[in-house]
mmCIF entry with sequence, helices, sheets and N, C-alpha, C, O atoms, coordinates in Angstrom:
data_MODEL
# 
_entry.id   MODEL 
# 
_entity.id                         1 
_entity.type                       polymer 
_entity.pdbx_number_of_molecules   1 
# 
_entity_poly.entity_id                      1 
_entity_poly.type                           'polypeptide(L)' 
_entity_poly.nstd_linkage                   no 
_entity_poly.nstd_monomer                   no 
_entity_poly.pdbx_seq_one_letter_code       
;(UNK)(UNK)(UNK)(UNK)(UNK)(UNK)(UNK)(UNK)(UNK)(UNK)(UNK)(UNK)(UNK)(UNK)(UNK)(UNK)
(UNK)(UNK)(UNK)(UNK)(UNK)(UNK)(UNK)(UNK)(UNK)(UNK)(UNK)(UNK)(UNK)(UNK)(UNK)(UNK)
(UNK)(UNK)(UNK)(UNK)(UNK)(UNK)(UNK)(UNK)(UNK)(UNK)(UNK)(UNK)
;
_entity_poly.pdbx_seq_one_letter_code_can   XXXXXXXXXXXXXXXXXXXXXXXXXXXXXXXXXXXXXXXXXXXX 
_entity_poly.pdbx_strand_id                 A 
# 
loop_
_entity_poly_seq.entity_id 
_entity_poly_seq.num 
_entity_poly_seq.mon_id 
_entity_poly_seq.hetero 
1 1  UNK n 
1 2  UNK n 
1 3  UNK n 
1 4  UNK n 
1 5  UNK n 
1 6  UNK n 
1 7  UNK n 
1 8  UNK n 
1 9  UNK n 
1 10 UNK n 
1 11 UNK n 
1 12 UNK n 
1 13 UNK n 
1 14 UNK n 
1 15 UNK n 
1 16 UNK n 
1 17 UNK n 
1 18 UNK n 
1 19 UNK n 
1 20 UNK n 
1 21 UNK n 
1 22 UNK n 
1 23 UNK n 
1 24 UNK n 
1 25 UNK n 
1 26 UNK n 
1 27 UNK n 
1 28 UNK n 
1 29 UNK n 
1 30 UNK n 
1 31 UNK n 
1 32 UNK n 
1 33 UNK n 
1 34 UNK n 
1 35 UNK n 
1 36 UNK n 
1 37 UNK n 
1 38 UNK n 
1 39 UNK n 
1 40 UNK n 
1 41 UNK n 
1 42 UNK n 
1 43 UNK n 
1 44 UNK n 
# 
_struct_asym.id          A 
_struct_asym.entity_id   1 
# 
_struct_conf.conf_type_id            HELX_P 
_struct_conf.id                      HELX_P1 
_struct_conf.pdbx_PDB_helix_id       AA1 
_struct_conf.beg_label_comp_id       UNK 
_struct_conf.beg_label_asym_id       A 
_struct_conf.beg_label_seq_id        19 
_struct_conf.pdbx_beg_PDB_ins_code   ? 
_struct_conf.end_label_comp_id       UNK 
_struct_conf.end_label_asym_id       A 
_struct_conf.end_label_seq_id        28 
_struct_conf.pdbx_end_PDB_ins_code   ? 
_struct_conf.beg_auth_comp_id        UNK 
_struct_conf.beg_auth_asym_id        A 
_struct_conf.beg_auth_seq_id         19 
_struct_conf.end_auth_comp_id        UNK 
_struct_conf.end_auth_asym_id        A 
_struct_conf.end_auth_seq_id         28 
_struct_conf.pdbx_PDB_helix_class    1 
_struct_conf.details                 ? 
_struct_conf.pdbx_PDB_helix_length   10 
# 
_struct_conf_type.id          HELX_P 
_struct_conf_type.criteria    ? 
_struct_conf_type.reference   ? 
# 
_struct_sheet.id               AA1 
_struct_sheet.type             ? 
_struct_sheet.number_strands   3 
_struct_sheet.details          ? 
# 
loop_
_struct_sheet_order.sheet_id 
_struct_sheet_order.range_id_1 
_struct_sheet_order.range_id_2 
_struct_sheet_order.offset 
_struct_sheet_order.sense 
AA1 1 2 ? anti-parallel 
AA1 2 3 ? anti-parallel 
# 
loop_
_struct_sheet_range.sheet_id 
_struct_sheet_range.id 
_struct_sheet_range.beg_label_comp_id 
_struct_sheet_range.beg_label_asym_id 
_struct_sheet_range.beg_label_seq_id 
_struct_sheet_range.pdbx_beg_PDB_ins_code 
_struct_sheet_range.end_label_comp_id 
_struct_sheet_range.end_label_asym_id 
_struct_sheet_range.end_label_seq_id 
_struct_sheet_range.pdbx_end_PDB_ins_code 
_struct_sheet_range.beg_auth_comp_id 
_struct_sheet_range.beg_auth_asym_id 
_struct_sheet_range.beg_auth_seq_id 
_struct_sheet_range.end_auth_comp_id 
_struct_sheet_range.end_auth_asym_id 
_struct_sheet_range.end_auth_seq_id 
AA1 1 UNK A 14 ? UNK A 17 ? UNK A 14 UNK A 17 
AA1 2 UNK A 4  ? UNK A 7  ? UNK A 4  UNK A 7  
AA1 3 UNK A 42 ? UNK A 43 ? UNK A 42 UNK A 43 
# 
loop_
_atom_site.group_PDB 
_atom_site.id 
_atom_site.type_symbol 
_atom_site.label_atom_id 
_atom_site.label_alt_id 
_atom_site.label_comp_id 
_atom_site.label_asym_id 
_atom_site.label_entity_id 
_atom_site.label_seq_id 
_atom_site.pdbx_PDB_ins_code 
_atom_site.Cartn_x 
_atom_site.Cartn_y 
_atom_site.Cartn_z 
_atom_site.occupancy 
_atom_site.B_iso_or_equiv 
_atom_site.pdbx_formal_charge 
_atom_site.auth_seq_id 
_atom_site.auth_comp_id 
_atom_site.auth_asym_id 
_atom_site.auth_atom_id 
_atom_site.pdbx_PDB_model_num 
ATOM 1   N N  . UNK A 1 1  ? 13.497  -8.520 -5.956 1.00 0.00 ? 1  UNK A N  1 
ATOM 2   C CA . UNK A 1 1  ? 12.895  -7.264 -5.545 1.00 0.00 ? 1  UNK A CA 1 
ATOM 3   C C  . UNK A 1 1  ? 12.236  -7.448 -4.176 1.00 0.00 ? 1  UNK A C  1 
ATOM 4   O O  . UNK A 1 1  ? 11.436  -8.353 -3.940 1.00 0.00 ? 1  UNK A O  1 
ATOM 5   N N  . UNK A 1 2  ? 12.604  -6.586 -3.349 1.00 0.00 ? 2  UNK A N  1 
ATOM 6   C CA . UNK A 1 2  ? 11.892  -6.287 -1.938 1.00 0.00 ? 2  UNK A CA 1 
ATOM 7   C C  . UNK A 1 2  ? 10.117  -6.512 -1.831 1.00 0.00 ? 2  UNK A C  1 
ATOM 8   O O  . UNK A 1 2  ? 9.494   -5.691 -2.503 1.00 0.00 ? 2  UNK A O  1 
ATOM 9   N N  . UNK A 1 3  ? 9.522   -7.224 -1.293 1.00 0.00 ? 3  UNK A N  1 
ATOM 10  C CA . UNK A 1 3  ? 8.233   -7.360 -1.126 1.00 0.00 ? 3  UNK A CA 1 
ATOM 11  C C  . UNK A 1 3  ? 7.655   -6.286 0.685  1.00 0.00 ? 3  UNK A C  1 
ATOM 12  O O  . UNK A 1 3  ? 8.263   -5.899 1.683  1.00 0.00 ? 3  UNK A O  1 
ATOM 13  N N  . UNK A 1 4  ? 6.389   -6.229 0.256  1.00 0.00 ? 4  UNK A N  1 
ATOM 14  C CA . UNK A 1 4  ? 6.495   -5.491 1.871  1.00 0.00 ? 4  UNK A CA 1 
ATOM 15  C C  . UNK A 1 4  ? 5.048   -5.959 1.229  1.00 0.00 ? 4  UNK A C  1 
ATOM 16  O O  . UNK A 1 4  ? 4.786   -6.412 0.115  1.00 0.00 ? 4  UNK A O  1 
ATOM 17  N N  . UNK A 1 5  ? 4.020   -5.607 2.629  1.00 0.00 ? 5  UNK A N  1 
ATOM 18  C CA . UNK A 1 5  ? 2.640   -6.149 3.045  1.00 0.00 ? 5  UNK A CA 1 
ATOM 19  C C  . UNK A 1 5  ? 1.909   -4.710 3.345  1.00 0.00 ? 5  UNK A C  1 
ATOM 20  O O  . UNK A 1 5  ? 2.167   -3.915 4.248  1.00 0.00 ? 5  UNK A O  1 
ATOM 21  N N  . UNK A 1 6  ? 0.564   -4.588 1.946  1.00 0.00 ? 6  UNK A N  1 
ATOM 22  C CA . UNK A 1 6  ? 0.483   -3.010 2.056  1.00 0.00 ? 6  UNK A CA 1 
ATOM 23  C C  . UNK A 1 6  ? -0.987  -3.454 3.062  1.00 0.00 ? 6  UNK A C  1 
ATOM 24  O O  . UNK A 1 6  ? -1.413  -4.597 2.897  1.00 0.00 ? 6  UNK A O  1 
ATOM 25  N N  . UNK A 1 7  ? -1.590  -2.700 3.896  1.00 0.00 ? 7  UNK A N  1 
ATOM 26  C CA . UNK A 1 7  ? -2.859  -3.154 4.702  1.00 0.00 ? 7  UNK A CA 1 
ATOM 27  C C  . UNK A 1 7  ? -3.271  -1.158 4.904  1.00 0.00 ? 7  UNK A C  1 
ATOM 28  O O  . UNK A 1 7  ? -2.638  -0.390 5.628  1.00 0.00 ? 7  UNK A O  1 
ATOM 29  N N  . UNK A 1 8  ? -4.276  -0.850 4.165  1.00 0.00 ? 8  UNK A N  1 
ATOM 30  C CA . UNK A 1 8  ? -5.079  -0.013 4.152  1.00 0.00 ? 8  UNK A CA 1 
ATOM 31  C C  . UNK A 1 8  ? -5.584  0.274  5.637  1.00 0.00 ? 8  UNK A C  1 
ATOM 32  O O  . UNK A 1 8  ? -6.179  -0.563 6.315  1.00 0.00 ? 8  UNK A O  1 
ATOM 33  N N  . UNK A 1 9  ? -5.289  1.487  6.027  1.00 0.00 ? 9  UNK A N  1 
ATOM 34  C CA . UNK A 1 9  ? -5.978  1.935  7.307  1.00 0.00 ? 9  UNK A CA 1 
ATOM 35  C C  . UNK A 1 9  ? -7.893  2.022  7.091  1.00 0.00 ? 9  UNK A C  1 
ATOM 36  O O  . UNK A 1 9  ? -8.680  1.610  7.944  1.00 0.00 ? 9  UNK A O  1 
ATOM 37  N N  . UNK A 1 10 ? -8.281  2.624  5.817  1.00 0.00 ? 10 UNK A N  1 
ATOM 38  C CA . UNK A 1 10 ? -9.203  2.928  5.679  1.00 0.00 ? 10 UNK A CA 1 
ATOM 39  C C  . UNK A 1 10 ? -10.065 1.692  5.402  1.00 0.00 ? 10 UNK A C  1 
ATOM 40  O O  . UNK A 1 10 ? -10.715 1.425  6.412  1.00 0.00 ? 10 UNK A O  1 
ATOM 41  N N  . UNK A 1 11 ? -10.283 0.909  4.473  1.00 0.00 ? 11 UNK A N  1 
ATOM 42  C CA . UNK A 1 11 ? -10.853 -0.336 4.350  1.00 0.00 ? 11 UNK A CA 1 
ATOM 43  C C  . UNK A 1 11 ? -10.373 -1.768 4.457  1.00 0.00 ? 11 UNK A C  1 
ATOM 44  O O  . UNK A 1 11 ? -10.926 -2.823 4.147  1.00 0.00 ? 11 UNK A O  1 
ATOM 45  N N  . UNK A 1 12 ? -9.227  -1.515 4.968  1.00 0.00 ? 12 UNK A N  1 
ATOM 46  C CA . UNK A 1 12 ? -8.679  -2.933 5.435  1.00 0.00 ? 12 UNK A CA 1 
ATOM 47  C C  . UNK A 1 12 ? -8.170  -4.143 4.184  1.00 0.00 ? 12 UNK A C  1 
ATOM 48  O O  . UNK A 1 12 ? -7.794  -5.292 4.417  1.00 0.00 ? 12 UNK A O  1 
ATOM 49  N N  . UNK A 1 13 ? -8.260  -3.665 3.216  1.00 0.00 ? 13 UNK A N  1 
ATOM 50  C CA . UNK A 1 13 ? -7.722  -4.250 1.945  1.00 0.00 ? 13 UNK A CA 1 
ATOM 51  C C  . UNK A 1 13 ? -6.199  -4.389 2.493  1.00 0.00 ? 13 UNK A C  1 
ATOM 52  O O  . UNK A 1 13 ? -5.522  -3.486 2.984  1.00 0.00 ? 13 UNK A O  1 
ATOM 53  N N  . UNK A 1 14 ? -5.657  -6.364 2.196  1.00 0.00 ? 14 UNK A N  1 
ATOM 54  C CA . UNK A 1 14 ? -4.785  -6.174 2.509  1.00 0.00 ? 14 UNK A CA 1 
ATOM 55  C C  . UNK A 1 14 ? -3.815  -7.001 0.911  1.00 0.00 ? 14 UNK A C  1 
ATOM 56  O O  . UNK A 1 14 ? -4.042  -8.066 0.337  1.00 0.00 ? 14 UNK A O  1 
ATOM 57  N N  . UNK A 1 15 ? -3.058  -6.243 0.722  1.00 0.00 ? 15 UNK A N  1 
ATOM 58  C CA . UNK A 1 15 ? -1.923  -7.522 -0.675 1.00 0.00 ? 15 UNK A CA 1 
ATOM 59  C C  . UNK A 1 15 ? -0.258  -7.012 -0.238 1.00 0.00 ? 15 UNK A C  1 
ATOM 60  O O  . UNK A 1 15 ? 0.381   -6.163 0.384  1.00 0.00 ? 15 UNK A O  1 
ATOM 61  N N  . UNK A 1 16 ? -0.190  -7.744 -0.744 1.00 0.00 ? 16 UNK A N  1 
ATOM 62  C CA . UNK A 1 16 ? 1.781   -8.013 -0.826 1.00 0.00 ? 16 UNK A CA 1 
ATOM 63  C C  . UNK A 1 16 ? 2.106   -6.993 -1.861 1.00 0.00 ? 16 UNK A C  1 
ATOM 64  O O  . UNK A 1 16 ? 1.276   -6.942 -2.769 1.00 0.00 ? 16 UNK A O  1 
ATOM 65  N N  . UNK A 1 17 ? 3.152   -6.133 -1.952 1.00 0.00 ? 17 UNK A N  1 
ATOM 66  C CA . UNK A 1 17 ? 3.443   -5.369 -2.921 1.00 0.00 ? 17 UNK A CA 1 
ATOM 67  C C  . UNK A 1 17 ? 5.308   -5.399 -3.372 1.00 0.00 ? 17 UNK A C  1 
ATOM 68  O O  . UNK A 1 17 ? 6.294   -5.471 -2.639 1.00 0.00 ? 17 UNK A O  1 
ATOM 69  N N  . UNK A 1 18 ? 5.217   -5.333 -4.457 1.00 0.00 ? 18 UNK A N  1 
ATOM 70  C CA . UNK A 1 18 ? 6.771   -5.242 -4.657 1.00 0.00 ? 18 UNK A CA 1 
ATOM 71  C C  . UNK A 1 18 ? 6.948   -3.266 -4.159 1.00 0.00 ? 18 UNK A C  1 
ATOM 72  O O  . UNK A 1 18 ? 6.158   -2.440 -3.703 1.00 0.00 ? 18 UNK A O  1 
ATOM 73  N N  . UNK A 1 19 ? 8.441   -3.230 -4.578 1.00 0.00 ? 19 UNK A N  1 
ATOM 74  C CA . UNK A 1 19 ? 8.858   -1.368 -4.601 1.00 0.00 ? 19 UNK A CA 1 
ATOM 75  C C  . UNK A 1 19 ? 7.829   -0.871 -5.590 1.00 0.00 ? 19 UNK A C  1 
ATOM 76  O O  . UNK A 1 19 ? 6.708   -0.752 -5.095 1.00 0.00 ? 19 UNK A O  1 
ATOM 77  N N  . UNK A 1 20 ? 7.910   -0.629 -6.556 1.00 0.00 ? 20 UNK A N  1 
ATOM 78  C CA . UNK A 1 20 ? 7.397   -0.031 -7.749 1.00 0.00 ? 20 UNK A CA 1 
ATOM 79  C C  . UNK A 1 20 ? 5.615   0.074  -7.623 1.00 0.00 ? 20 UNK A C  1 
ATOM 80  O O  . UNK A 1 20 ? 4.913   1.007  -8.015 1.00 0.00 ? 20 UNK A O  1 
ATOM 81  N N  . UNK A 1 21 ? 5.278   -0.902 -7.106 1.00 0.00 ? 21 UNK A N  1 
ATOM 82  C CA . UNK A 1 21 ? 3.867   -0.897 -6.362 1.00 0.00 ? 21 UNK A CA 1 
ATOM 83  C C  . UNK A 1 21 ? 3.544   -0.299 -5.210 1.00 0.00 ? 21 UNK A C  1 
ATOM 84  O O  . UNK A 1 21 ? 2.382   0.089  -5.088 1.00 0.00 ? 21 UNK A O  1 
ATOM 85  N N  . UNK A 1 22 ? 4.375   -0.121 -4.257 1.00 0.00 ? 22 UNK A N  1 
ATOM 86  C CA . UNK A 1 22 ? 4.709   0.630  -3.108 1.00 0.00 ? 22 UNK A CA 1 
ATOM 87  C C  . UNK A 1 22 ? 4.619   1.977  -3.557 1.00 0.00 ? 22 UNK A C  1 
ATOM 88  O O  . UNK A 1 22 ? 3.735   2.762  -3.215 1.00 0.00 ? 22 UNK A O  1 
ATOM 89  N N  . UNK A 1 23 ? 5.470   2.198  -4.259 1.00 0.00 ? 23 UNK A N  1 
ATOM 90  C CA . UNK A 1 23 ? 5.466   3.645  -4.995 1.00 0.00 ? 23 UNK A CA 1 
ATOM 91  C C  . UNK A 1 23 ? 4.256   4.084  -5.254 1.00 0.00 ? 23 UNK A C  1 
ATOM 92  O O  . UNK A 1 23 ? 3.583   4.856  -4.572 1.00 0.00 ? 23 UNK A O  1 
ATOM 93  N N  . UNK A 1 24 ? 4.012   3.625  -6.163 1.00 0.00 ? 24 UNK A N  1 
ATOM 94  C CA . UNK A 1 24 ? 2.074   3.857  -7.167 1.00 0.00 ? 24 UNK A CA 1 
ATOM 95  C C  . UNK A 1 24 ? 1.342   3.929  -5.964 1.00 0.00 ? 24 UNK A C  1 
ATOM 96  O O  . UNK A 1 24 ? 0.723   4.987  -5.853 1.00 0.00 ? 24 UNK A O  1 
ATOM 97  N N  . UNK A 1 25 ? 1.190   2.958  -4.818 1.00 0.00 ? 25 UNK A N  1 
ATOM 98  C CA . UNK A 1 25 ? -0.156  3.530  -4.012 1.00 0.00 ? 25 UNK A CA 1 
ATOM 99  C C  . UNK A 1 25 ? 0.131   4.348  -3.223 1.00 0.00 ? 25 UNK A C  1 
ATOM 100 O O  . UNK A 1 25 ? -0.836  5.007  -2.842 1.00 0.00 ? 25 UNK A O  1 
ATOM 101 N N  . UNK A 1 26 ? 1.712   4.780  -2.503 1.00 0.00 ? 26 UNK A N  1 
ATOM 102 C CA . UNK A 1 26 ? 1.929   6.010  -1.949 1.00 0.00 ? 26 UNK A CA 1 
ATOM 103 C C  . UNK A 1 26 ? 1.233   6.998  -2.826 1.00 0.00 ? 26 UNK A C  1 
ATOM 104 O O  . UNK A 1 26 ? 0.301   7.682  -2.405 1.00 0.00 ? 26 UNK A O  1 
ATOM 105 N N  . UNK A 1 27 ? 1.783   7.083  -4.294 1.00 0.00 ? 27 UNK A N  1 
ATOM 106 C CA . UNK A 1 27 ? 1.136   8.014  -4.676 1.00 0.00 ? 27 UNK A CA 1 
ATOM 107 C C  . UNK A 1 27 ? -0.041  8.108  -4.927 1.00 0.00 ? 27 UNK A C  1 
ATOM 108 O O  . UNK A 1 27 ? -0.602  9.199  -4.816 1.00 0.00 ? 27 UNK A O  1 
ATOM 109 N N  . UNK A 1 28 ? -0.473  7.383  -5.186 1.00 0.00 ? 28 UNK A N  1 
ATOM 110 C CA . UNK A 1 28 ? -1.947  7.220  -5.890 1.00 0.00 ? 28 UNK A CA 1 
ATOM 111 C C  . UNK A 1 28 ? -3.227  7.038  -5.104 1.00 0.00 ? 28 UNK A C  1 
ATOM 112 O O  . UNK A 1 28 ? -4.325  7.544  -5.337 1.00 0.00 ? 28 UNK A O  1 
ATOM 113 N N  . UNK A 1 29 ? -2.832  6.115  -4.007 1.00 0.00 ? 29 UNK A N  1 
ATOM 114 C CA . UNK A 1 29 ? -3.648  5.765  -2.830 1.00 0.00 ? 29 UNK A CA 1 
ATOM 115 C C  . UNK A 1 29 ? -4.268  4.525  -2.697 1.00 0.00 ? 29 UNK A C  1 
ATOM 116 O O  . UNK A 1 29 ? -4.643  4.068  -3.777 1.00 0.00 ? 29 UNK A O  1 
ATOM 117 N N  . UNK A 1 30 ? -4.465  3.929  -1.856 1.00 0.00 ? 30 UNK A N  1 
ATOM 118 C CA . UNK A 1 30 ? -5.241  2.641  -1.769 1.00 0.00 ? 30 UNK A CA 1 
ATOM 119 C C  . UNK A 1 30 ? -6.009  1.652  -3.350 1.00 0.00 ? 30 UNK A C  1 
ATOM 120 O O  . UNK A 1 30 ? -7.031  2.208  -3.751 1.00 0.00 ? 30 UNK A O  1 
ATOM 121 N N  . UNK A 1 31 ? -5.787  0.934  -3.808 1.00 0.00 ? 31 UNK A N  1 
ATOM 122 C CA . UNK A 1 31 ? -6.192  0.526  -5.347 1.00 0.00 ? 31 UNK A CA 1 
ATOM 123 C C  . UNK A 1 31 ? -7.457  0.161  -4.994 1.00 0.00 ? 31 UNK A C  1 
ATOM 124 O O  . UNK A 1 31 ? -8.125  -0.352 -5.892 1.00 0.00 ? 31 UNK A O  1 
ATOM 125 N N  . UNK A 1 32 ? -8.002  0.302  -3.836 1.00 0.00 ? 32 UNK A N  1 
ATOM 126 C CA . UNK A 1 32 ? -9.239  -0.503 -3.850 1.00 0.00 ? 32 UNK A CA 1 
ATOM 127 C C  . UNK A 1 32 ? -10.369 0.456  -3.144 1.00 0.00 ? 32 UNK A C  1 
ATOM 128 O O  . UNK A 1 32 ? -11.545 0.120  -3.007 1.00 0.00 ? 32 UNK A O  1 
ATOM 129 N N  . UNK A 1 33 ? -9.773  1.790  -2.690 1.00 0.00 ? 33 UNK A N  1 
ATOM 130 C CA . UNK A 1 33 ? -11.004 2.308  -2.057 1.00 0.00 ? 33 UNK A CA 1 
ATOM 131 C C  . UNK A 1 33 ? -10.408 3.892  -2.040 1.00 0.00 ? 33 UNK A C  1 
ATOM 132 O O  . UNK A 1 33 ? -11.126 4.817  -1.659 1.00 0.00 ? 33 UNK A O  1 
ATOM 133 N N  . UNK A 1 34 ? -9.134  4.086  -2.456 1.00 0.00 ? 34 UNK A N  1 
ATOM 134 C CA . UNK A 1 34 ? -8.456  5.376  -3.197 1.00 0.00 ? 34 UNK A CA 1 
ATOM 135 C C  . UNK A 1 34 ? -7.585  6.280  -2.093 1.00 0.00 ? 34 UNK A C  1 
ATOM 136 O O  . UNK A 1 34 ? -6.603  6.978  -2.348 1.00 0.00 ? 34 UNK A O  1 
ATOM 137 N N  . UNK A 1 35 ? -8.196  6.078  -0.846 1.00 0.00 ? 35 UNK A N  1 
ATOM 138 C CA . UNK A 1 35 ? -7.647  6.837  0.441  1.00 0.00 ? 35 UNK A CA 1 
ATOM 139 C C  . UNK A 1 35 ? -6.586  6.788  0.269  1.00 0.00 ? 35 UNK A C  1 
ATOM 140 O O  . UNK A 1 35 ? -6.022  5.810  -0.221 1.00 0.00 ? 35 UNK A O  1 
ATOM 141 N N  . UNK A 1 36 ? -5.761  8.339  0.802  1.00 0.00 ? 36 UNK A N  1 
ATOM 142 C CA . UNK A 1 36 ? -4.033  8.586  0.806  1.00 0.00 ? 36 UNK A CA 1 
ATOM 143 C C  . UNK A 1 36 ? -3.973  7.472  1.866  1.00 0.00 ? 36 UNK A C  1 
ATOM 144 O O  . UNK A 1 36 ? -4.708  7.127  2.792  1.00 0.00 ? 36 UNK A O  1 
ATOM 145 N N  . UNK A 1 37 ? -2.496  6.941  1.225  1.00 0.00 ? 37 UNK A N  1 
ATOM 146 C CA . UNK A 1 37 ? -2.036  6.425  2.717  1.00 0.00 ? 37 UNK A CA 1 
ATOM 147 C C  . UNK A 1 37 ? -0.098  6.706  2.514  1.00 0.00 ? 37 UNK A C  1 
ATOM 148 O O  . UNK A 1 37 ? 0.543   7.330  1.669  1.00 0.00 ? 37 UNK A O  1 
ATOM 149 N N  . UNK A 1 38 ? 0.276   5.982  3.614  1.00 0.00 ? 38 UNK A N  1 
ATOM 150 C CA . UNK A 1 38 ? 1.786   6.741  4.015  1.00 0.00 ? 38 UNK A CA 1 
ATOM 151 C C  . UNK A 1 38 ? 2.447   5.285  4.268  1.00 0.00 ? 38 UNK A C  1 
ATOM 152 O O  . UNK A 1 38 ? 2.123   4.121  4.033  1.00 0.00 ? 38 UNK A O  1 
ATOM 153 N N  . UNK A 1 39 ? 3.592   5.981  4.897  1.00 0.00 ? 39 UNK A N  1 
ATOM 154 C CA . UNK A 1 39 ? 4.779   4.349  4.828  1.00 0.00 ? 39 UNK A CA 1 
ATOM 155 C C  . UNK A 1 39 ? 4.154   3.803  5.919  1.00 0.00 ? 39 UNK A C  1 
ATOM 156 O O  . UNK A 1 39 ? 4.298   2.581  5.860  1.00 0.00 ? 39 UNK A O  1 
ATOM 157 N N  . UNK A 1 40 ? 3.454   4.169  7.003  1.00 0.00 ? 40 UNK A N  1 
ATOM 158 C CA . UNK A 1 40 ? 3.164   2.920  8.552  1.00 0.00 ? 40 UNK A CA 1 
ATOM 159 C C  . UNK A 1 40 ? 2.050   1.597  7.623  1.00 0.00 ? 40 UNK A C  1 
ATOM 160 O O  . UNK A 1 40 ? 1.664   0.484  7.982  1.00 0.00 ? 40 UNK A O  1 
ATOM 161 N N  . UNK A 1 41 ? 1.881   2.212  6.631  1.00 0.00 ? 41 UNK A N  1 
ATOM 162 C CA . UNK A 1 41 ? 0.305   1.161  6.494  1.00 0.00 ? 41 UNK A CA 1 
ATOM 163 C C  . UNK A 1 41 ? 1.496   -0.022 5.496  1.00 0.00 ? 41 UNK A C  1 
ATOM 164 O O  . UNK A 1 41 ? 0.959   -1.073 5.146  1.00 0.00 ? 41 UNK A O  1 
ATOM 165 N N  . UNK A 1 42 ? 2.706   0.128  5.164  1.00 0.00 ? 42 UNK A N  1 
ATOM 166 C CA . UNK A 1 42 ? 3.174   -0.720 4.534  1.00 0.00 ? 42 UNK A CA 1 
ATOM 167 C C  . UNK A 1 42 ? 4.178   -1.381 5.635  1.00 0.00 ? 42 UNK A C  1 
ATOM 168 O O  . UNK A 1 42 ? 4.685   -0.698 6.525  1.00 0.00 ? 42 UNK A O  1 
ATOM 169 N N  . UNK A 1 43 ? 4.449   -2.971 5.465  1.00 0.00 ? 43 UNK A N  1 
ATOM 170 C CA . UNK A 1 43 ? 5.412   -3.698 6.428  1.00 0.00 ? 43 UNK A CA 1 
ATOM 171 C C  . UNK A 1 43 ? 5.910   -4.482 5.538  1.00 0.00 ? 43 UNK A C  1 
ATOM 172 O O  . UNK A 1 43 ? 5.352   -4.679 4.459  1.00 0.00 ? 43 UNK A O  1 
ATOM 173 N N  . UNK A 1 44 ? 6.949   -4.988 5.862  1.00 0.00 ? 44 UNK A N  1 
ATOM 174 C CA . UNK A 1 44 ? 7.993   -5.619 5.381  1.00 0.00 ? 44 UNK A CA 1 
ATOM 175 C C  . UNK A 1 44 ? 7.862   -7.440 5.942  1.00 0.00 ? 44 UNK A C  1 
ATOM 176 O O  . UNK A 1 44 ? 8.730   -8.250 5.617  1.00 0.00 ? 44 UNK A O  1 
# 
């Protein structure tokens, strides 16, 4: 499975995420401080 590097614009929380995790905080938002975020804050 594809890994990418999620880094929060808002509090700078940074972890490694698989797809399916990618997914959840697009939707859901940051796991650590809740802010929407979008595809630039994730890298590969």
């Amino acid at each position: 499975m594809k890994e990418y590097e999620f880094t929060c614009s808002a509090c700078g929380q940074q972890i490694d995420v698989n797809e399916t995790m990618r997914d959840a905080i697009k939707s859901n938002g940051c796991p650590v401080c809740a802010t929407a975020v979008d595809e630039s804050e994730f890298s590969e």
